[in-house]
C-alpha positions in Angstrom: -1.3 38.7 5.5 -5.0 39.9 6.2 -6.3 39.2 9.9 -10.0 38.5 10.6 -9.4 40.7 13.1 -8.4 43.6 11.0 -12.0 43.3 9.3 -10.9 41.1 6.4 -12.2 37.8 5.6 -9.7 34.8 5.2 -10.1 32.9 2.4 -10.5 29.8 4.4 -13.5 31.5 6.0 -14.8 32.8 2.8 -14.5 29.2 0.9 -17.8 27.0 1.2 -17.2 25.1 4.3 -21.2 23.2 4.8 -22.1 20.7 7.2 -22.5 18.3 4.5 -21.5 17.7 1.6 -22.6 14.5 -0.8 -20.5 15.6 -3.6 -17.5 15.4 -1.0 -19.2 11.4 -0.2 -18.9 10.5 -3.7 -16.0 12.1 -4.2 -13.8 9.8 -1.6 -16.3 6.8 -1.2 -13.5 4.4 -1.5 -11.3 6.3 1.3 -15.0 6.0 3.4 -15.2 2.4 2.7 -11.8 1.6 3.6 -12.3 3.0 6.9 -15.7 1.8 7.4 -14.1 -1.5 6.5 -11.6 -1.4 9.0 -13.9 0.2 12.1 -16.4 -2.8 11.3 -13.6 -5.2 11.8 -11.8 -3.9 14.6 -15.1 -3.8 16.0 -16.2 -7.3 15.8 -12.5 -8.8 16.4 -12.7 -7.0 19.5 -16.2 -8.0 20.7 -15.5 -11.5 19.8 -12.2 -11.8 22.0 -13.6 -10.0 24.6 -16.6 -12.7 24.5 -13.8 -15.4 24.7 -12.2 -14.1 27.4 -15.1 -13.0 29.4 -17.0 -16.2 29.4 -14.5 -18.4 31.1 -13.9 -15.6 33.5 -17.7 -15.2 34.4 -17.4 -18.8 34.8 -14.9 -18.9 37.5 -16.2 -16.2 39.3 -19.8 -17.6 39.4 -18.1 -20.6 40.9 -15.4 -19.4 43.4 -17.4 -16.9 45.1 -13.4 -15.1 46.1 -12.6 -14.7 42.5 -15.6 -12.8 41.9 -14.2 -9.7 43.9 -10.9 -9.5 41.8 -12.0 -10.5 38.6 -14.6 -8.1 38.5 -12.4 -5.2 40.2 -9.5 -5.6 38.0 -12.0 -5.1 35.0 -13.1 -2.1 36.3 -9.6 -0.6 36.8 -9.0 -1.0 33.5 -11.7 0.4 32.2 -10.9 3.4 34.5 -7.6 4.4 32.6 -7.6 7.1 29.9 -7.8 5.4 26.4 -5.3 7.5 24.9 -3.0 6.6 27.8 -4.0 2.8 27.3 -2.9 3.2 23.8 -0.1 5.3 24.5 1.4 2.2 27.1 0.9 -0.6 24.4 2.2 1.2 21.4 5.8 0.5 23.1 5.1 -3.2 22.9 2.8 -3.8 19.8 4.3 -0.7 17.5 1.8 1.2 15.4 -0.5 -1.2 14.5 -3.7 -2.6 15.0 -3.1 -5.1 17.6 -2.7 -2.1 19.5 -6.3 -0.8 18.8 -7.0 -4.2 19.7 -5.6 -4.6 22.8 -7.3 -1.6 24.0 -10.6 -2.2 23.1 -11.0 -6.2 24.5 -9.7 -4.9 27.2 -12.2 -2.0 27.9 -15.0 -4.6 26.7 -14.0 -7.0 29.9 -15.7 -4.8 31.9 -19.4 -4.8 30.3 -19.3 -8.0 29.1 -17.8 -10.1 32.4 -20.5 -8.0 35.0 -23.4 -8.9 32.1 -21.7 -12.8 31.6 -22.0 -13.1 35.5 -25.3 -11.7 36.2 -26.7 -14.2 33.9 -25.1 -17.2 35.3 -25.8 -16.0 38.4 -30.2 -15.4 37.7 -30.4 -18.8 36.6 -32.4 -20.4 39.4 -30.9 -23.6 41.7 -33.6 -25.5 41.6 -33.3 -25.5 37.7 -29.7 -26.6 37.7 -30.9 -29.5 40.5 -33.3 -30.2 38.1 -30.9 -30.9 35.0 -28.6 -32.9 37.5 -31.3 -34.8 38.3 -31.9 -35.9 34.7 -28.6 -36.7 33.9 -27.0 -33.7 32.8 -23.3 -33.5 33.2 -21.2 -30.2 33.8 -20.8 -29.1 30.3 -23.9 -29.9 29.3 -25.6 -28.3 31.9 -24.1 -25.6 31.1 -24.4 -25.3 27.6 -28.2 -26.5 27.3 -29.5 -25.0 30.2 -27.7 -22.5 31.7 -26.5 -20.4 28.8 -30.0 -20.5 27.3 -31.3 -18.7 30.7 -28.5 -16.4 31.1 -29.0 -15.4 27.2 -31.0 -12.5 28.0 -28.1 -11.0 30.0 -25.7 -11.9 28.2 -27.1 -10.1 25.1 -27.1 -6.9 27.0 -24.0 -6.6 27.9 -23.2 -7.7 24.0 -24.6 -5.0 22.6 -23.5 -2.7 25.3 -19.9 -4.1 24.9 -20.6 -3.1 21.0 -22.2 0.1 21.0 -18.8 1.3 23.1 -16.8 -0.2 21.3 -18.0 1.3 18.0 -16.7 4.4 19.7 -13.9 4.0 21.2 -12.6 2.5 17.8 -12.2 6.1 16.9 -9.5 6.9 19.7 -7.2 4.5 17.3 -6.5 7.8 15.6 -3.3 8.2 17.7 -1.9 5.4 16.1 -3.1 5.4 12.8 -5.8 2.8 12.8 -9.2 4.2 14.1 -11.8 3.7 11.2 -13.9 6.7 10.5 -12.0 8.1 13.4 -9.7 9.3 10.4 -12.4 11.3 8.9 -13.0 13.4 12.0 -9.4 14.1 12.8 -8.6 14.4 8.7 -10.9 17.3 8.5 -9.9 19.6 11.8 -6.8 19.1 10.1 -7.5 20.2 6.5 -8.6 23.4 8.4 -11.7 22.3 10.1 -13.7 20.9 6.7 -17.0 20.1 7.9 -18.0 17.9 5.8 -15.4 15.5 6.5 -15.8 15.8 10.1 -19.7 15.0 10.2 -19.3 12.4 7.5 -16.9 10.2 9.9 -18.8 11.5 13.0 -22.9 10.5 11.6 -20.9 7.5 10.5 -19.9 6.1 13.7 -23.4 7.1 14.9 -25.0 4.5 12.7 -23.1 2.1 12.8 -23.3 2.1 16.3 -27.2 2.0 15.8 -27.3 -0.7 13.3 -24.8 -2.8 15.2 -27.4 -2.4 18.6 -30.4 -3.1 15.9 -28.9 -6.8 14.5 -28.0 -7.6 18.0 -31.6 -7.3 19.1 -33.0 -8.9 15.9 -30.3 -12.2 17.0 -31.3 -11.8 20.7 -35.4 -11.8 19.2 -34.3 -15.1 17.4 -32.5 -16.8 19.9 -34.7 -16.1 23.1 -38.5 -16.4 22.4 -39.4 -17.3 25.3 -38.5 -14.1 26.5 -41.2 -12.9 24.2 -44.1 -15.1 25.4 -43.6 -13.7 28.8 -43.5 -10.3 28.3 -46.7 -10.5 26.4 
Protein backbone atom coordinates (compact mmCIF):
# COMPACT_ATOMS: atom_id res chain seq x y z
CA UNK A 1 0.00 0.00 0.00
CA UNK A 2 1.39 3.62 -0.74
CA UNK A 3 2.46 5.76 2.41
CA UNK A 4 2.11 9.56 2.49
CA UNK A 5 5.28 9.22 3.83
CA UNK A 6 6.87 7.58 0.95
CA UNK A 7 5.84 10.70 -1.22
CA UNK A 8 2.51 9.31 -2.51
CA UNK A 9 -0.79 10.72 -2.05
CA UNK A 10 -3.58 8.56 -0.49
CA UNK A 11 -6.54 8.59 -2.21
CA UNK A 12 -8.44 9.68 0.83
CA UNK A 13 -6.18 12.70 0.81
CA UNK A 14 -6.46 13.23 -2.91
CA UNK A 15 -10.50 12.95 -2.85
CA UNK A 16 -12.37 16.36 -2.39
CA UNK A 17 -12.68 16.60 1.30
CA UNK A 18 -14.12 20.82 1.69
CA UNK A 19 -15.29 22.41 4.65
CA UNK A 20 -18.62 22.51 3.29
CA UNK A 21 -20.46 21.04 1.27
CA UNK A 22 -24.38 21.99 0.38
CA UNK A 23 -24.69 19.24 -2.09
CA UNK A 24 -23.71 16.88 0.92
CA UNK A 25 -26.89 19.10 3.06
CA UNK A 26 -29.33 18.19 0.46
CA UNK A 27 -28.06 15.08 0.01
CA UNK A 28 -28.97 13.74 3.73
CA UNK A 29 -31.44 16.57 4.87
CA UNK A 30 -33.73 13.99 6.35
CA UNK A 31 -30.78 12.24 8.37
CA UNK A 32 -30.02 16.25 9.55
CA UNK A 33 -33.56 16.71 10.40
CA UNK A 34 -33.92 13.69 12.35
CA UNK A 35 -31.16 14.68 14.47
CA UNK A 36 -32.03 18.23 14.63
CA UNK A 37 -35.31 16.80 15.73
CA UNK A 38 -34.06 14.88 18.43
CA UNK A 39 -31.28 17.56 19.91
CA UNK A 40 -34.33 20.19 19.99
CA UNK A 41 -36.25 17.72 22.04
CA UNK A 42 -33.78 16.49 24.32
CA UNK A 43 -33.07 19.91 24.82
CA UNK A 44 -36.28 21.32 25.84
CA UNK A 45 -37.29 17.98 27.91
CA UNK A 46 -34.31 18.65 29.69
CA UNK A 47 -34.67 22.37 30.50
CA UNK A 48 -38.16 21.88 31.36
CA UNK A 49 -37.46 19.18 34.16
CA UNK A 50 -34.71 20.90 35.27
CA UNK A 51 -37.12 24.03 35.75
CA UNK A 52 -39.47 21.64 37.74
CA UNK A 53 -37.10 20.49 39.87
CA UNK A 54 -35.12 23.65 40.45
CA UNK A 55 -38.01 25.74 41.41
CA UNK A 56 -39.20 23.87 44.44
CA UNK A 57 -35.65 23.56 45.42
CA UNK A 58 -34.84 27.34 45.15
CA UNK A 59 -37.88 27.54 47.15
CA UNK A 60 -36.74 25.67 50.14
CA UNK A 61 -33.52 26.99 50.17
CA UNK A 62 -34.72 30.67 50.09
CA UNK A 63 -36.73 29.69 53.14
CA UNK A 64 -34.47 27.42 55.31
CA UNK A 65 -31.49 29.43 55.21
CA UNK A 66 -29.43 25.61 56.25
CA UNK A 67 -30.77 23.99 53.11
CA UNK A 68 -29.28 26.63 51.05
CA UNK A 69 -25.63 25.31 51.78
CA UNK A 70 -26.34 21.69 50.63
CA UNK A 71 -28.74 22.17 47.98
CA UNK A 72 -26.62 24.49 46.29
CA UNK A 73 -23.34 22.35 46.95
CA UNK A 74 -24.65 19.10 45.87
CA UNK A 75 -25.60 20.92 42.51
CA UNK A 76 -22.31 21.90 42.07
CA UNK A 77 -20.74 18.52 42.67
CA UNK A 78 -22.62 17.27 40.07
CA UNK A 79 -21.94 19.49 37.65
CA UNK A 80 -18.18 18.84 38.58
CA UNK A 81 -18.23 15.21 37.17
CA UNK A 82 -17.04 14.36 33.63
CA UNK A 83 -20.08 14.05 31.34
CA UNK A 84 -18.92 11.07 29.72
CA UNK A 85 -18.46 9.51 33.11
CA UNK A 86 -22.07 10.80 34.12
CA UNK A 87 -23.30 8.91 31.23
CA UNK A 88 -21.04 6.14 31.48
CA UNK A 89 -22.70 5.49 35.47
CA UNK A 90 -26.42 5.70 34.26
CA UNK A 91 -26.16 3.69 31.17
CA UNK A 92 -25.96 0.56 33.78
CA UNK A 93 -29.37 1.64 35.05
CA UNK A 94 -31.29 3.30 32.16
CA UNK A 95 -29.58 1.06 29.04
CA UNK A 96 -28.84 2.89 25.82
CA UNK A 97 -31.38 5.15 25.58
CA UNK A 98 -32.49 8.54 25.94
CA UNK A 99 -33.49 8.73 29.48
CA UNK A 100 -29.90 8.42 29.89
CA UNK A 101 -29.12 11.62 27.88
CA UNK A 102 -31.74 12.90 30.04
CA UNK A 103 -30.67 12.12 33.24
CA UNK A 104 -27.41 13.75 32.52
CA UNK A 105 -28.44 16.83 31.25
CA UNK A 106 -31.32 17.96 34.14
CA UNK A 107 -28.89 17.06 36.21
CA UNK A 108 -26.02 19.35 34.97
CA UNK A 109 -28.90 22.12 34.42
CA UNK A 110 -29.62 22.04 38.51
CA UNK A 111 -26.76 23.90 38.84
CA UNK A 112 -27.43 27.13 36.62
CA UNK A 113 -30.91 27.13 37.03
CA UNK A 114 -31.23 26.53 41.16
CA UNK A 115 -28.20 29.50 41.88
CA UNK A 116 -30.26 31.86 39.09
CA UNK A 117 -34.05 30.50 40.75
CA UNK A 118 -32.45 31.55 44.20
CA UNK A 119 -30.91 34.75 43.42
CA UNK A 120 -34.22 35.89 42.25
CA UNK A 121 -36.25 34.98 45.12
CA UNK A 122 -33.78 36.17 47.20
CA UNK A 123 -33.58 40.28 45.31
CA UNK A 124 -37.07 40.54 45.76
CA UNK A 125 -37.24 43.19 48.43
CA UNK A 126 -38.99 42.56 52.24
CA UNK A 127 -40.78 45.41 52.30
CA UNK A 128 -42.50 44.25 49.04
CA UNK A 129 -43.55 40.89 50.38
CA UNK A 130 -44.83 42.93 53.79
CA UNK A 131 -46.54 44.85 51.44
CA UNK A 132 -48.56 41.98 49.66
CA UNK A 133 -49.21 40.47 53.23
CA UNK A 134 -50.56 43.42 54.18
CA UNK A 135 -53.20 43.34 51.41
CA UNK A 136 -54.21 40.14 51.80
CA UNK A 137 -52.07 38.02 49.84
CA UNK A 138 -51.74 34.50 50.93
CA UNK A 139 -48.55 32.22 50.47
CA UNK A 140 -49.10 31.02 47.03
CA UNK A 141 -50.28 33.87 45.86
CA UNK A 142 -47.70 35.91 47.04
CA UNK A 143 -45.59 33.96 45.50
CA UNK A 144 -46.90 33.59 42.22
CA UNK A 145 -48.13 37.27 41.61
CA UNK A 146 -45.51 39.02 43.21
CA UNK A 147 -42.62 37.31 43.80
CA UNK A 148 -42.08 35.29 40.62
CA UNK A 149 -42.80 38.44 38.56
CA UNK A 150 -39.63 40.23 40.40
CA UNK A 151 -37.41 37.35 40.39
CA UNK A 152 -38.38 36.94 36.42
CA UNK A 153 -35.36 38.71 35.35
CA UNK A 154 -33.14 36.17 37.12
CA UNK A 155 -34.76 33.55 36.53
CA UNK A 156 -34.56 34.13 32.69
CA UNK A 157 -30.85 34.19 32.97
CA UNK A 158 -30.19 31.30 34.30
CA UNK A 159 -32.93 29.88 31.61
CA UNK A 160 -31.17 30.62 28.88
CA UNK A 161 -27.87 29.92 30.41
CA UNK A 162 -29.26 26.43 31.53
CA UNK A 163 -30.22 26.26 27.55
CA UNK A 164 -27.31 27.43 25.79
CA UNK A 165 -25.28 24.49 27.85
CA UNK A 166 -27.46 22.35 27.38
CA UNK A 167 -27.58 22.60 23.60
CA UNK A 168 -24.11 21.42 23.98
CA UNK A 169 -23.71 19.01 26.10
CA UNK A 170 -26.61 17.20 24.04
CA UNK A 171 -23.82 16.28 21.78
CA UNK A 172 -21.87 14.11 24.47
CA UNK A 173 -25.06 11.68 24.02
CA UNK A 174 -22.91 10.28 21.27
CA UNK A 175 -21.63 7.59 23.56
CA UNK A 176 -24.76 6.14 23.77
CA UNK A 177 -26.33 6.65 20.65
CA UNK A 178 -28.59 9.57 21.15
CA UNK A 179 -26.85 13.00 20.91
CA UNK A 180 -28.57 14.97 17.99
CA UNK A 181 -26.19 16.59 15.61
CA UNK A 182 -23.59 15.15 17.96
CA UNK A 183 -23.96 12.18 15.35
CA UNK A 184 -22.82 14.33 12.53
CA UNK A 185 -19.58 15.31 14.19
CA UNK A 186 -18.59 11.90 15.34
CA UNK A 187 -20.16 10.26 11.79
CA UNK A 188 -17.69 12.19 9.85
CA UNK A 189 -14.16 11.66 11.92
CA UNK A 190 -15.33 8.31 11.34
CA UNK A 191 -16.03 8.15 7.64
CA UNK A 192 -12.34 9.33 7.57
CA UNK A 193 -12.55 12.73 8.83
CA UNK A 194 -15.29 14.12 6.07
CA UNK A 195 -15.49 17.70 6.70
CA UNK A 196 -18.43 18.51 5.61
CA UNK A 197 -20.18 16.32 7.91
CA UNK A 198 -18.29 17.42 10.80
CA UNK A 199 -18.96 21.30 10.38
CA UNK A 200 -22.57 20.63 9.26
CA UNK A 201 -23.37 19.05 12.87
CA UNK A 202 -20.78 21.37 14.54
CA UNK A 203 -22.33 25.17 12.83
CA UNK A 204 -25.52 23.34 13.60
CA UNK A 205 -25.30 23.13 17.29
CA UNK A 206 -23.92 26.65 17.08
CA UNK A 207 -27.20 28.03 15.95
CA UNK A 208 -29.32 26.49 17.56
CA UNK A 209 -27.69 27.39 20.56
CA UNK A 210 -28.07 31.10 19.23
CA UNK A 211 -31.55 30.95 18.25
CA UNK A 212 -32.55 29.14 21.34
CA UNK A 213 -30.67 32.29 23.59
CA UNK A 214 -32.54 34.78 20.90
CA UNK A 215 -36.44 33.33 21.60
CA UNK A 216 -35.57 33.24 25.20
CA UNK A 217 -34.79 37.02 25.18
CA UNK A 218 -37.63 37.92 22.87
CA UNK A 219 -40.10 35.76 25.85
CA UNK A 220 -38.10 37.52 28.69
CA UNK A 221 -38.78 41.14 26.49
CA UNK A 222 -42.52 40.10 26.55
CA UNK A 223 -42.87 39.02 29.94
CA UNK A 224 -40.82 41.73 31.94
CA UNK A 225 -41.45 45.35 30.55
CA UNK A 226 -40.92 46.85 33.24
CA UNK A 227 -37.55 45.87 33.09
CA UNK A 228 -37.43 47.98 29.97
CA UNK A 229 -38.95 51.23 31.32
CA UNK A 230 -36.13 51.28 33.76
CA UNK A 231 -33.29 50.73 31.78
CA UNK A 232 -34.38 53.47 29.54
Amino acid sequence: MLSASNGAVLAADAAPNPWFDWSYVTDNRDTILAYLGEHVQLTVVAVVLGVVIALPLAVLARRSRWLAGPVLGLSTVVYTIPSLAMFAFVAPYTGLTRTTVLVGLVLYSLVVLVRNFLAGLRAVPADVREAAQGMGYGGVRLFWQVEVPLALPSFMAGLRIATVSTVALVTVGVIVGHGGLGQLITGGFNANFYRAEIVTGAVGCVLLALLADLLLAGVERVLTPWSRRVAS
